[in-house]
C-alpha positions as CSV (number, residue, x, y, z in Angstrom):
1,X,190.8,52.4,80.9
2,X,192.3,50.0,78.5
3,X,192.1,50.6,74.9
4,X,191.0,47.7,73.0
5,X,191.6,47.4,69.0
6,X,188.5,47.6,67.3
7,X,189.7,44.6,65.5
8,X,189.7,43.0,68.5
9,X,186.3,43.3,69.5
10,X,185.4,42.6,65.6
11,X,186.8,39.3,66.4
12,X,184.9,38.6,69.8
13,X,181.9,39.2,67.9
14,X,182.6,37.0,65.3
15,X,183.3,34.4,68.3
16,X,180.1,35.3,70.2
17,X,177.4,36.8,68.4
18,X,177.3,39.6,71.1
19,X,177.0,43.5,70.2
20,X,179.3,46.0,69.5
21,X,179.2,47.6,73.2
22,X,179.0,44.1,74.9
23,X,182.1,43.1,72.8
24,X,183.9,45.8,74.2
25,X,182.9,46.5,77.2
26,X,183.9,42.4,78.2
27,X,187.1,43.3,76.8
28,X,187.8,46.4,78.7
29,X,186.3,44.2,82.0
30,X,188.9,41.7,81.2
31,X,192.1,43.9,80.0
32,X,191.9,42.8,76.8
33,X,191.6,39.2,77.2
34,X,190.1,37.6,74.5
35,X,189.9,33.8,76.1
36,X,188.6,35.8,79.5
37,X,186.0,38.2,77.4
38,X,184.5,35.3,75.8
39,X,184.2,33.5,79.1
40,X,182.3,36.6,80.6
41,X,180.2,37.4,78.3
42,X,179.2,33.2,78.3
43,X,178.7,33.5,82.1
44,X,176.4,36.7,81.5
45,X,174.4,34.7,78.7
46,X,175.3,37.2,75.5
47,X,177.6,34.8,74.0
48,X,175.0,31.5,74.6
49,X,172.0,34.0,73.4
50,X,173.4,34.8,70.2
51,X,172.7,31.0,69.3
52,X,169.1,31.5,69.8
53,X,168.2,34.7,68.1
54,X,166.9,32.9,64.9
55,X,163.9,31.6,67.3
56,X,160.8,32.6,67.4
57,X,159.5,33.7,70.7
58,X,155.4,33.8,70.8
59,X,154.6,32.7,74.1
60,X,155.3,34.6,77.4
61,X,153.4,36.9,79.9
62,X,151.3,40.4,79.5
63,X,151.7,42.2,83.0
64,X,150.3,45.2,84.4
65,X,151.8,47.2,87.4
66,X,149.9,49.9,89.0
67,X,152.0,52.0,91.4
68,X,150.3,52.4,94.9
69,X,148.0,55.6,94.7
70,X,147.0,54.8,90.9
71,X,149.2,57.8,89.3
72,X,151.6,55.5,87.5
73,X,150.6,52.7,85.3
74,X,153.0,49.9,82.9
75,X,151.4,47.3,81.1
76,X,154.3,45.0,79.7
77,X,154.8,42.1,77.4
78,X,157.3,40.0,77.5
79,X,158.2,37.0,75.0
80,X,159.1,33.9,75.1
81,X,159.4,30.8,73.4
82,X,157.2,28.2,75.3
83,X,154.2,28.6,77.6
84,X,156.0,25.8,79.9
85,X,158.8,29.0,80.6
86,X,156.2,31.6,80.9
87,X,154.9,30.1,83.7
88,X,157.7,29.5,85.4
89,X,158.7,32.0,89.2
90,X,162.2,32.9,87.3
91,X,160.0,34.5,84.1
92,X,157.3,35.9,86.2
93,X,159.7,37.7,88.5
94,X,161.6,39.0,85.5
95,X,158.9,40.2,83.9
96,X,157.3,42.4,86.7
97,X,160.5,43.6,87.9
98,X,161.0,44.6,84.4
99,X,158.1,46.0,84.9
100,X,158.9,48.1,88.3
101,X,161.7,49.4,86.0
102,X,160.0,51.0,83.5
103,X,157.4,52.5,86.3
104,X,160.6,53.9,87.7
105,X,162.6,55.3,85.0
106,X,160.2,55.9,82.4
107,X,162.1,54.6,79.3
108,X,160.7,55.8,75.5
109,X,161.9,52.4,73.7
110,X,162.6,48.9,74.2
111,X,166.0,48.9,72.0
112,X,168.1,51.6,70.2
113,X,166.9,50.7,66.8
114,X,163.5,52.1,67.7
115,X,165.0,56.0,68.2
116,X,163.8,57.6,65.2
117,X,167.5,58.4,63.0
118,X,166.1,62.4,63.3
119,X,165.6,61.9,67.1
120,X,169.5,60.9,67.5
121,X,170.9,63.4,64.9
122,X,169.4,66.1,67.0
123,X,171.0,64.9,69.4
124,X,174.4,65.0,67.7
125,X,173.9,68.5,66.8
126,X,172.8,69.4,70.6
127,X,175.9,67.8,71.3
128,X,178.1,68.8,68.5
129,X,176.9,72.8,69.6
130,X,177.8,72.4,73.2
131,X,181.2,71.5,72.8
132,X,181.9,73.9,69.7
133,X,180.4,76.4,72.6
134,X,183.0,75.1,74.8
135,X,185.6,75.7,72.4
136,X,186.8,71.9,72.9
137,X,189.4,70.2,70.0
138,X,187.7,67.8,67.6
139,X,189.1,65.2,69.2
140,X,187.7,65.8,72.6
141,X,184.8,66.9,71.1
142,X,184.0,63.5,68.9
143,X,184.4,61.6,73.1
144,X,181.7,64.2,74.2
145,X,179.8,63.7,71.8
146,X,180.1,59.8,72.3
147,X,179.8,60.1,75.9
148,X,176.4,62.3,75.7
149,X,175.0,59.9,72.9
150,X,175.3,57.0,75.2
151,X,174.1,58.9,77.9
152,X,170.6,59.5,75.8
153,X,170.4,55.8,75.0
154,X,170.6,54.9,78.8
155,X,167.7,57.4,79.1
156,X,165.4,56.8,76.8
157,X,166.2,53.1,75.7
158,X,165.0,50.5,78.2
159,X,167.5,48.1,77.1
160,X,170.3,50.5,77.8
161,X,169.1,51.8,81.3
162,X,170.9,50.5,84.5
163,X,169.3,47.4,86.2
164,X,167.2,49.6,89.4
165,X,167.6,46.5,91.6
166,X,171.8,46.2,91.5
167,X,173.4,48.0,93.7
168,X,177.0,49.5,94.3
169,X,179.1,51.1,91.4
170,X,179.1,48.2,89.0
171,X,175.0,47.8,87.4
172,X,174.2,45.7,84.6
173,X,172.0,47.0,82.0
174,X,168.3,45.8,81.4
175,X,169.8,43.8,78.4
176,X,172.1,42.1,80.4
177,X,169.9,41.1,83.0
178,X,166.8,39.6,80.4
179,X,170.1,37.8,78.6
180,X,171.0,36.0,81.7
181,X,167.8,35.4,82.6
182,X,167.5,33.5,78.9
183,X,170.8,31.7,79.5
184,X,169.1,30.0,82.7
185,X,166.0,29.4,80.8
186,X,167.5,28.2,77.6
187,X,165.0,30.4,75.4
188,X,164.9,33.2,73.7
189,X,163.7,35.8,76.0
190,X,162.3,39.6,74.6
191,X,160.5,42.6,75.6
192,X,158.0,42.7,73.0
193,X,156.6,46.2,73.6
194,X,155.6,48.3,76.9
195,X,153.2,51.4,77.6
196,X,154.0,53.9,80.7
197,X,151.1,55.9,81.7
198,X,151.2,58.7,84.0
199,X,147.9,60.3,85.3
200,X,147.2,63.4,83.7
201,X,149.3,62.9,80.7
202,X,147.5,63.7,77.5
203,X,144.6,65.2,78.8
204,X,143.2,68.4,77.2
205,X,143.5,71.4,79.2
206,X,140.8,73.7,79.4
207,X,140.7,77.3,76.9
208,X,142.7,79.3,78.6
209,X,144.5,77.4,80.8
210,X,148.5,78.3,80.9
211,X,150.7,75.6,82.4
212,X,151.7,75.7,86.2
213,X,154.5,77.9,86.9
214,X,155.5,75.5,89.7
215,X,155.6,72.6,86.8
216,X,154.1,69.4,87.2
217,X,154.6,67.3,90.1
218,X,156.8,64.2,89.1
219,X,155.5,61.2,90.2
220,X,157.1,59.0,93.2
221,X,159.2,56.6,92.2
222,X,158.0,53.2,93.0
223,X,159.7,50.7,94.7
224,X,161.9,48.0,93.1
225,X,161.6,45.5,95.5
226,X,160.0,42.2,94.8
227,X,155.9,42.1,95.5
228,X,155.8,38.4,94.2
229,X,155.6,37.3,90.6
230,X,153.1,38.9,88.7
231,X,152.0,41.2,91.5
């Protein structure tokens, strides 16, 4: 992989508005490239979305999607900045395969901001304690720890979480996907906030009861393709 300068990517945010790891990653894509990164992450709507994040975005769609058999449930918002956009095939499909998404890979979170600072520092340590186990040099240990960090945030953020419906080696994440949805649109386009319920969870077990050896069944995981806007 190439290395890139972090005062390169410094400077293709300062030219795009886009974050640290969309900097760098269009930079790595594009072997450094500055004219190229820029052009990629234009095409992928990062760069064009930065000029609307001072926007407000009030209108948009609430969805619901009830996985066949009525074990998994995700009721979604998703924002927008005119009712003209929310009514439009283009939003309603994003929104409910946004939707799908979060039925299928049960993300915590919207965005990495919302991780509680004690919820990632645990994870440091967890990670921090593996590779002092492993007996690893601080210098491969600080890319472990990196490496496990970002896999957390593909876990539990549903921004960060690979797009269920690409295919092949190369998937975009769920940010990517809403940003070039926005681009399209021309509006600022946001997941507002999302609930994933799972039947079951929460429920008070009776005095007594010890938990199932076995483990609870997971539930299936539903299928991403298209059922129509808003179905």
């Amino acid at each position: 992989m190439t290395a890139i300068p972090s005062a390169l990517v410094k400077t293709l945010r300062d030219m795009t508005g886009a974050g640290i790891m969309d900097a760098k990653r269009a930079l790595v894509e594009t072997a450094g490239d500055l004219e190229k990164a820029r052009e990629l992450l234009r095409r992928q709507g990062i760069a064009d979305a930065s000029s609307r994040t001072g926007r407000v975005a009030r209108e948009g769609l609430v969805d619901a999607y009830i996985h066949p058999g009525g074990r998994v449930g995700v009721l979604l918002e998703v924002n927008c900045e005119t009712d003209f956009v929310a009514r439009t095939d283009q939003f309603r499909a994003l929104v409910h395969d946004v939707a799908l998404q979060i039925a299928a890979h049960s993300p915590e979170v919207v965005r990495r901001s919302e991780v509680p600072p004690e919820t990632v520092e645990r994870e440091r340590r967890i990670a921090r304690g593996q590779a002092q186990d492993q007996g690893k040099s601080e210098a491969v240990a600080e890319k472990m720890l990196a490496g496990k960090l970002e896999a957390f945030f593909a876990r539990v953020c549903l921004y960060d979480q690979p797009w269920a419906r690409d295919e092949g080696s190369r998937k975009r994440r769920v940010e990517e996907v809403i940003r070039e949805v926005a681009s399209t649109l021309k509006e600022q386009v946001d997941v507002a906030r999302f609930t994933r319920y799972t039947l079951g969870e929460g429920a008070a077990e009776p005095a007594g009861a010890g938990p199932d050896p076995a483990g609870p069944e997971p539930p299936a995981t539903p299928d991403p393709s298209p059922v129509g806007p808003g179905g």
